[in-house]
C-alpha positions as CSV (number, residue, x, y, z in Angstrom):
1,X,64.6,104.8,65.0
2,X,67.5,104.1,62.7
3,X,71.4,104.1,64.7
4,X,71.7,107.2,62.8
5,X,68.9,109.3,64.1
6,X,69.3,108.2,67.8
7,X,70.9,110.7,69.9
8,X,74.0,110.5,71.6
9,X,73.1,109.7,75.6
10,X,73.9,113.0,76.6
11,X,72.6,115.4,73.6
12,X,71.2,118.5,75.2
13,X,73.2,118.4,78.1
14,X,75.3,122.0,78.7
15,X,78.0,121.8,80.9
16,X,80.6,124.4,81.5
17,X,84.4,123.5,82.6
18,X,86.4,125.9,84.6
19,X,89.0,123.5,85.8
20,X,92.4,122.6,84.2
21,X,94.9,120.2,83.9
22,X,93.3,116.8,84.8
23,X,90.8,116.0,86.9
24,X,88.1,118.2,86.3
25,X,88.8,118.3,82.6
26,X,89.0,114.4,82.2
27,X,85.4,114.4,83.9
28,X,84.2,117.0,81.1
29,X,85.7,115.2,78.4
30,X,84.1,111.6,79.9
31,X,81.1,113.6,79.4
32,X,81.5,115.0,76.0
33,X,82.4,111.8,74.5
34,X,78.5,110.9,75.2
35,X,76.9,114.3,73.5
36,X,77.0,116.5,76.0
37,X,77.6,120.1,75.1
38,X,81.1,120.9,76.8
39,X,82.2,124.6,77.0
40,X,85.4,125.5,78.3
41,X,86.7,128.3,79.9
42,X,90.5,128.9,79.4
43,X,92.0,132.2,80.2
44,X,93.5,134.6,77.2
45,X,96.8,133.9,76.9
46,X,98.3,130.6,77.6
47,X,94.8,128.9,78.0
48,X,94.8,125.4,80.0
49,X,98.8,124.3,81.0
50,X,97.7,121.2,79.7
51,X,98.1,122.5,76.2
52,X,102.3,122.3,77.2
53,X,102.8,119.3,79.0
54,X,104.9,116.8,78.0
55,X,105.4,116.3,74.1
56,X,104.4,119.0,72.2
57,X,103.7,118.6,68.1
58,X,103.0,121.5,66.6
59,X,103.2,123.7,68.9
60,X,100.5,121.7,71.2
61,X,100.7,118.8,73.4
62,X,99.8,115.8,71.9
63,X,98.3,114.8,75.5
64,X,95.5,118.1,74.8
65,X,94.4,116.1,71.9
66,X,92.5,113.5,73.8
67,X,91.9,115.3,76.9
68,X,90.0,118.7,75.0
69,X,88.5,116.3,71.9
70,X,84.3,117.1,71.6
71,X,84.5,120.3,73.4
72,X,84.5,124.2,72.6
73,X,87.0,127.1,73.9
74,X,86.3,130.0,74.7
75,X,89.1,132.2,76.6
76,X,87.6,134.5,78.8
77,X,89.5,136.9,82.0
78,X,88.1,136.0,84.8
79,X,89.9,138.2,86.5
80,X,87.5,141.1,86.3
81,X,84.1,141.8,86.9
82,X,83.1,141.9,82.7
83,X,84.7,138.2,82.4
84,X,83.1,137.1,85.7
85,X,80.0,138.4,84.0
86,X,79.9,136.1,81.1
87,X,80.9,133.6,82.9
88,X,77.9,134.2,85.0
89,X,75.5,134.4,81.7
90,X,77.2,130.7,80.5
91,X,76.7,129.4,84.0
92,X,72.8,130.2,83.9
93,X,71.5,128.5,81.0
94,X,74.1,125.1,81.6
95,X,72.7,122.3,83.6
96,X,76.6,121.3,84.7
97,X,79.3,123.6,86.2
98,X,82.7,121.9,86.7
99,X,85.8,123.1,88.8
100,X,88.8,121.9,90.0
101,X,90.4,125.3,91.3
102,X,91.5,125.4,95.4
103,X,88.7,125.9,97.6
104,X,87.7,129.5,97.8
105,X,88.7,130.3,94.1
106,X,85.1,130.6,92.6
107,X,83.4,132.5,95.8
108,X,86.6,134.7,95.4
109,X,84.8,135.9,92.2
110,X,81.5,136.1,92.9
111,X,80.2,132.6,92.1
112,X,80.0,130.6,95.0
113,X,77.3,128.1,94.7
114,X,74.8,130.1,96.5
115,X,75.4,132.8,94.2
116,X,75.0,130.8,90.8
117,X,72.1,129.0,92.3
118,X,70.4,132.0,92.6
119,X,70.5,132.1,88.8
120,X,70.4,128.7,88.2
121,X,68.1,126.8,90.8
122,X,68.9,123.5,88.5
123,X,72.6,124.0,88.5
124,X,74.6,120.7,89.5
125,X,78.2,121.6,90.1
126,X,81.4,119.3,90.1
127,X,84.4,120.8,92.5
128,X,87.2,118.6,92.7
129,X,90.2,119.6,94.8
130,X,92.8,118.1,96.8
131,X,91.0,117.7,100.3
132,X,87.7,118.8,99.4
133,X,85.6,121.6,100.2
134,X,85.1,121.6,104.0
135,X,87.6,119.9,106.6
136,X,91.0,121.4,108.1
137,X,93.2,121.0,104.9
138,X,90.6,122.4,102.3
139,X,92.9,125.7,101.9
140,X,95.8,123.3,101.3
141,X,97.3,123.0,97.5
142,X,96.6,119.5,96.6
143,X,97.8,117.6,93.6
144,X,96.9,113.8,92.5
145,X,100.2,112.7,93.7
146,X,99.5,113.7,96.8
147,X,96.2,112.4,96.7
148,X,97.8,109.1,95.4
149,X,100.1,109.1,98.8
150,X,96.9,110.6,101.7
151,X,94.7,108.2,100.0
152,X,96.7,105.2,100.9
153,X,98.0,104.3,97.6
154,X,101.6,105.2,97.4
155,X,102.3,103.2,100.6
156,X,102.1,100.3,98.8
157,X,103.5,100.5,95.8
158,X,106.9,99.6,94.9
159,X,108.9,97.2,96.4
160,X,109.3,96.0,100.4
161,X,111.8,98.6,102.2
162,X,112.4,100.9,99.4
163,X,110.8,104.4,98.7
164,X,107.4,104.6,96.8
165,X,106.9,104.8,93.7
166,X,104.0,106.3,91.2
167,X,102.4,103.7,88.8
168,X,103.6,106.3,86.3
169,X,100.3,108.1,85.6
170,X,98.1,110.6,87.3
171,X,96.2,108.0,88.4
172,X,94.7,110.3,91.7
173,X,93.5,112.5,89.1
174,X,92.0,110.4,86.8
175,X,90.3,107.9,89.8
176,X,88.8,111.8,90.9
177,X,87.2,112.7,87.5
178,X,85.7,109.8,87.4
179,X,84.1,109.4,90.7
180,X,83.1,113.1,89.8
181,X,81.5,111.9,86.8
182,X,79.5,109.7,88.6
183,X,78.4,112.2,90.8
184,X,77.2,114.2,88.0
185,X,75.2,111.6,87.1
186,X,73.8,110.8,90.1
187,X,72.7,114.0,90.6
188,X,70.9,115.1,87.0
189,X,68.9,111.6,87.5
190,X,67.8,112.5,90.7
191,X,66.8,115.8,89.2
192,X,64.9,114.3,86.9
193,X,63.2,111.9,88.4
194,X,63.1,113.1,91.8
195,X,61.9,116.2,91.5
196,X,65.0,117.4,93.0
197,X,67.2,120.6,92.5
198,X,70.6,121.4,91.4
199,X,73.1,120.5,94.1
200,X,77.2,120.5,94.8
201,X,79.4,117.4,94.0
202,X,82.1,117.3,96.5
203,X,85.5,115.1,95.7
204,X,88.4,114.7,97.2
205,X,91.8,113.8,95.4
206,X,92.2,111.6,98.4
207,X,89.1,110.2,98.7
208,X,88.9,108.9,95.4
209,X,91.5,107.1,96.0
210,X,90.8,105.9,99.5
211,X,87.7,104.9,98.1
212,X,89.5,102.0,95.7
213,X,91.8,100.7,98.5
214,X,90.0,97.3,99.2
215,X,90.3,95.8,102.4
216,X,93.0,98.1,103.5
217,X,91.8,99.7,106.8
218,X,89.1,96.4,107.6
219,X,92.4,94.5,107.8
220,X,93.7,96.7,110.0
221,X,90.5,97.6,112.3
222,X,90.3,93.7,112.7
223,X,93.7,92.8,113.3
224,X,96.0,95.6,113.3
225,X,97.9,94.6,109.9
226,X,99.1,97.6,108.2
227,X,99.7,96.7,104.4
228,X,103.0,97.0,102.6
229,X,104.2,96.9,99.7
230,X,104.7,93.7,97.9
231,X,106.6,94.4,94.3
232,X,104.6,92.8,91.5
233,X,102.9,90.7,93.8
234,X,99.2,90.5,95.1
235,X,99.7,90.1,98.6
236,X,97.7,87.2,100.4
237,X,96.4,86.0,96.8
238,X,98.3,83.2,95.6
239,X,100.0,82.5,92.9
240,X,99.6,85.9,91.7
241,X,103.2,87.7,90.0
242,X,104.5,88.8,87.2
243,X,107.3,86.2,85.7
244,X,110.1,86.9,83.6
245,X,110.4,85.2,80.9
246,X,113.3,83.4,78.4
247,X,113.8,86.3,76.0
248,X,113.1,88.9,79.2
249,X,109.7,90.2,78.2
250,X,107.4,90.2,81.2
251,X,104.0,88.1,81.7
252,X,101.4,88.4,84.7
253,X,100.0,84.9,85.7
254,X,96.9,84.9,87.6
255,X,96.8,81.1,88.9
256,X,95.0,82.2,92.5
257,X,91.3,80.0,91.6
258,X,91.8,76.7,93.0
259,X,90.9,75.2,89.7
260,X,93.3,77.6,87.7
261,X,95.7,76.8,89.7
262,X,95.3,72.7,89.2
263,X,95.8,73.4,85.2
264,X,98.7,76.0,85.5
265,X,100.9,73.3,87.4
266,X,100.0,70.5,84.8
267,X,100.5,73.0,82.0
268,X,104.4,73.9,83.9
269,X,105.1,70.2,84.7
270,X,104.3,70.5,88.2
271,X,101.5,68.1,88.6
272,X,102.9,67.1,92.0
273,X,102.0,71.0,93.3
274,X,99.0,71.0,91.8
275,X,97.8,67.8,93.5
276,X,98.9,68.5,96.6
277,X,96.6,68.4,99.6
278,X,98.2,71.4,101.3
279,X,98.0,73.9,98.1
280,X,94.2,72.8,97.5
281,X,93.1,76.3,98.5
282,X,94.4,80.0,98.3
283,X,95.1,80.0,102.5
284,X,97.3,77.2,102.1
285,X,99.3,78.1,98.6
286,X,99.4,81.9,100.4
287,X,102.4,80.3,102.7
288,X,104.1,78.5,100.1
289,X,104.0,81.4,97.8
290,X,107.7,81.7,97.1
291,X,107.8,78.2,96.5
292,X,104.9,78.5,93.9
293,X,106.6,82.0,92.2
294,X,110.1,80.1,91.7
295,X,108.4,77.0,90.2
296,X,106.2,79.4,87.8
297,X,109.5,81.3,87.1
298,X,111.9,78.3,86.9
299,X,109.0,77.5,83.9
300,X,108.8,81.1,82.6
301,X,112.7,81.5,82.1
302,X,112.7,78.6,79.5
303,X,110.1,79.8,77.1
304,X,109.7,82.9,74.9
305,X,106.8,85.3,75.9
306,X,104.7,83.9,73.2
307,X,105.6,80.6,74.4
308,X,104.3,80.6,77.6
309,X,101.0,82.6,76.4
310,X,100.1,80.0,73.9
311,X,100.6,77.4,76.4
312,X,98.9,79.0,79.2
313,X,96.2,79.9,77.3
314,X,95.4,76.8,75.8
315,X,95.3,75.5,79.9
316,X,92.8,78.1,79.9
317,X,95.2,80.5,82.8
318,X,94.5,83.9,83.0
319,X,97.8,85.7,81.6
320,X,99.3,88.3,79.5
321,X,102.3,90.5,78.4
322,X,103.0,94.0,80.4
323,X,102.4,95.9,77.6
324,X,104.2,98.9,76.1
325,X,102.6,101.7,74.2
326,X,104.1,99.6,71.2
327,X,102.3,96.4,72.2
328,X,98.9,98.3,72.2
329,X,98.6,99.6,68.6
330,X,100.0,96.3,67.3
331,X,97.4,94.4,69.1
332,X,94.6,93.5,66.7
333,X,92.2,92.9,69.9
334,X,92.1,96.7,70.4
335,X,92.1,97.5,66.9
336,X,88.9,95.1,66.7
337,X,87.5,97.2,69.4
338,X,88.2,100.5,68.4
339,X,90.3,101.3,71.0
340,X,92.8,103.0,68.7
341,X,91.3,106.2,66.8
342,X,92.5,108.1,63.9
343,X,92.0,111.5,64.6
344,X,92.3,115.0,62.5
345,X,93.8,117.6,64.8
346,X,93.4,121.4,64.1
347,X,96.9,121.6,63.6
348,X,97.0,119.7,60.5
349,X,98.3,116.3,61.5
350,X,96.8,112.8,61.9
351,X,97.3,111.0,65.4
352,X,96.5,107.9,67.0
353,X,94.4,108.8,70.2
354,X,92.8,106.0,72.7
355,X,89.1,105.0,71.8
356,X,86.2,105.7,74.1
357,X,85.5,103.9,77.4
358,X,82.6,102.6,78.5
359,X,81.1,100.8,75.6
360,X,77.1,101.8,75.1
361,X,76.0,99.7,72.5
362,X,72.8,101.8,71.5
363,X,74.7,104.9,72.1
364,X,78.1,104.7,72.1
365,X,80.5,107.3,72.8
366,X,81.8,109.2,69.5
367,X,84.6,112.3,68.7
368,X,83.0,114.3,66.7
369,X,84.8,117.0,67.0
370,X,89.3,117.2,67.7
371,X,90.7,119.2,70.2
372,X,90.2,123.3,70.4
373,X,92.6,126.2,70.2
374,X,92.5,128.2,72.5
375,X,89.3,130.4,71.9
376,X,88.2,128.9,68.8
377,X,84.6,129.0,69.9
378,X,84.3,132.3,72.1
379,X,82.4,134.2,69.1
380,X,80.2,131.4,68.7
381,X,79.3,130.3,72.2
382,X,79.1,134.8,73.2
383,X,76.5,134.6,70.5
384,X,74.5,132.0,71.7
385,X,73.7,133.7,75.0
386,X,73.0,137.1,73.4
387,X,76.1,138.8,72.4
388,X,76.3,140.8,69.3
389,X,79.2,141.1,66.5
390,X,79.7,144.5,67.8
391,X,79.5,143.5,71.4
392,X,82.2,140.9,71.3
393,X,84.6,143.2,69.3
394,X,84.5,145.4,72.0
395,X,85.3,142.8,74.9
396,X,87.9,141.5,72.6
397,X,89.6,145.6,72.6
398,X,89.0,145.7,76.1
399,X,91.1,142.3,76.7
400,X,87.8,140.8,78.7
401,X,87.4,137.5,75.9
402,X,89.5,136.6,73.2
């Protein structure tokens, strides 16, 4: 089979999206990028908030053009029993149900799982929330910044003594989706090759990140440290900063191997660190590390950015620039990996969008289709589960789709 005639990985999978936002619609678009069939609900209207936040070109958030790319709107009132209805007929024949309303939201209208399993033994739905779907804070509104902060996360970033601070993404959400996605995953090989049925997918904002917080509560079962936050550092892993440099651009120098560490004092000048007995191993450099930083720094502050990259990475020293969005599309390395896309938007411009993540090499992820308006597909998608012309143009009078 030519790369031409094999299908994408997920071709033939249906899934429906009911969430908005972020989490659950990053999970469906993770999965559209690999062939699956994604169908989202938005309600008549406004459609998904996400269509307004932050900068808006055209009358549509440039942010909606990556998060909605490969999938199909249809706008639909849930609201009422007709909407709930459809929603019902979609749900049947899709293998994948995704949500990210508050607990209770979806049994509020009929379609608790037990409900839509009764129509769709097979069904494998994803609800992601803030707490998660059973415990004494399910009801609660959660968000991924507070996700970010119950999940441990926020503690520790920032520097020592002052308030937290975000990384300056929703990274909660994101880490949620993709544990989600997992999930799915898990679940449609299991019913496939188990023999086994549709089942619920339950994440937590919270958990997800919990889940990525290392050694966090092991370091405090065994010995009662509670970890703060240590700036740019990476606390009891040493040398390990980011370094400012001569013409104040930043680089992050990772010189914690024993081995690394040996080259990057030769490559600074500081042979007599690099040799020494007591700085042989991480335990040892970990309580000299401000003596390390402000050698690496003393180093940094003399040389250009470029400088100390070119030197470093001829020592062979893990390093690199914090990059700004400007760094990225200049970089040829992610151009060489087409990580920056053109894309055609329906609103008649050309933007640069991120590539897809991970890389399958017999069948990668592709957009083959740019980001909705809001109901762009309802006609289409009503048809495909029965609906006539005549049948649609009346739900569209009665306000029910649109």
């Amino acid at each position: 089979m030519t790369e031409s005639m094999t299908p994408a990985a997920l071709q033939g999978l249906r899934v429906v999206e009911m969430g908005q936002l972020i989490a659950g619609p990053f999970a469906g678009k993770t999965l559209a990028e690999f062939g699956a069939d994604v169908i989202k609900i938005e309600a008549p209207g406004a459609g998904d908030p996400l269509r307004n936040w932050r900068l808006i070109k055209e009358g549509t958030s440039v942010w909606w053009q990556v998060q909605s790319r490969n999938k199909r709107s249809i706008a639909i009132d849930l609201r009422g029993s007709e909407g709930q209805g459809i929603a019902k007929k979609l749900i049947a024949e899709a293998d994948v149900l995704i949500e990210n309303f508050r607990p209770g939201t979806l049994e509020g209208w009929g379609m608790s799982y037990e409900e839509l399993s009764k129509l769709n033994p097979g069904l494998i739905m994803l609800r992601i929330s803030g707490y998660g779907q059973t415990g004494p804070y399910r009801d609660l509104p959660g968000f991924g910044s507070i996700g970010e902060a119950m999940g441990g996360l926020r503690h520790l970033t920032g520097e020592p003594g002052r308030v937290p601070v975000r990384c300056g993404i929703s990274i909660g959400d994101t880490l949620a989706a993709l544990h989600g996605t997992i999930g799915v995953l898990t679940a449609l090989y299991h019913r496939k090759v188990n023999g086994g049925k549709g089942q619920v997918i339950d994440v937590a904002l919270h958990e997800a990140v919990f889940n990525v917080m290392e050694s966090l509560i092991p370091e405090y079962s065994a010995f009662g440290v509670v970890r703060e936050p240590a700036g740019s550092a990476l606390p009891g892993i040493a040398p390990s900063n980011a370094y400012r440099c001569g013409d104040e651009a930043v680089v992050l120098i990772a010189g914690n191997g024993d081995s690394i560490f040996r080259r990057l004092m030769t490559a600074i000048g500081r042979d007599d660190l690099g040799t020494d007995p007591a700085l042989a191993d991480n335990a040892g450099r970990v309580k000299r590390v401000e003596e390390l930083d402000a050698a690496i720094e003393a180093w940094t502050r003399q040389h250009s950015a470029d400088k100390v990259l070119a030197v470093l990475g001829e020592a062979k020293v893990p390093a690199g620039r914090a990059y700004t969005a400007k760094d990225i599309v200049e970089d040829p390395h992610y151009r060489a990996r087409e990580m920056i896309l053109k894309q055609q938007t329906r609103d008649g411009y050309e933007v640069e969008v991120p590539g897809i993540v991970p890389k399958l090499l017999g069948t990668p992820g592709t957009v083959r289709s740019s980001a909705p308006k809001l109901g762009d597909d309802t006609d289409a998608v009503l048809g495909e589960i029965g609906f006539s012309g005549n049948d649609i143009a009346a739900l569209r009078g009665r306000k029910v789709v649109a």
